[in-house]
N, C-alpha and C positions, 0 to 999 in steps of 0.2 A: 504494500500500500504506500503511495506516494503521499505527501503535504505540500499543499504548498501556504508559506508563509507570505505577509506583506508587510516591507518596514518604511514607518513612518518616521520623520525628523522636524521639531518645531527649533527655534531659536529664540533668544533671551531677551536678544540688545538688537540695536535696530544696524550695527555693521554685519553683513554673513558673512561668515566664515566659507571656505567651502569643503565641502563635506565627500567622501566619495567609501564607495563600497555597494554592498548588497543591499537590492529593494525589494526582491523578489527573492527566495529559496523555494527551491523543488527540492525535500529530504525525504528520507525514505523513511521506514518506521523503525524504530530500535538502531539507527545508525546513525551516529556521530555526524554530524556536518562542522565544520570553523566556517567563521566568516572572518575578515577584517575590513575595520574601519578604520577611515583616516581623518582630521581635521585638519586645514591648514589655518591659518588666520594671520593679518599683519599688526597685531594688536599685541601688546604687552604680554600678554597671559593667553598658553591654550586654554581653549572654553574645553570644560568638562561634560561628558555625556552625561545624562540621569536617565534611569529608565523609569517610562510613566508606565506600560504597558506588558509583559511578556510571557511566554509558555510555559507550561511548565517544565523542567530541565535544564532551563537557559542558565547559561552562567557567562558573564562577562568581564574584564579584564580593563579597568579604564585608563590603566596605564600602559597597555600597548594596545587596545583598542580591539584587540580579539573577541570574540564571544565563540562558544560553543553550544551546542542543541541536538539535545536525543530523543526526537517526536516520540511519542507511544500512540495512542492509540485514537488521536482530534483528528479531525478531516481538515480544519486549516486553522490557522495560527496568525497572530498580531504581536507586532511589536512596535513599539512607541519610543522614541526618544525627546527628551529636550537636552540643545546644548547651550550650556552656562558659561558666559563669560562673565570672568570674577578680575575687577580690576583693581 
């Protein structure tokens, strides 16, 4: 059985940053997917991810921007971010 996930990104402050990675995942069930994400930004401070939103099994990584994810047994899946620029 396949999933497929969709990931959302809101922002803090009114400069965007730009954001790059996965918006969509196709995983299978009971296996491991990574993803990576990136931020760039020309502002003082990386903005931090928070997550509003996500599956169960998720787990992510805000210092190198990794998440990992081991669908079970949902037909699809949300994941939410907001990123926080702290000046």
């Amino acid at each position: 059985m396949w999933i497929t996930c969709n990931i959302y990104f809101s922002l803090s402050e009114n400069e965007t940053p730009q954001i790059s990675g996965n918006v969509t995942i196709n995983a299978e069930v009971n296996k491991t997917v990574e993803l990576k994400f990136n931020i760039t930004d020309d502002g003082k401070s990386q903005p931090k991810f928070i997550i509003l939103k996500r599956p169960t099994n998720f787990s992510f990584n805000n210092q190198t921007g990794i998440a990992r994810w081991t669908p079970k047994n949902d037909i699809s899946a949300e994941i939410r971010f907001v990123l926080l620029q702290l000046y």
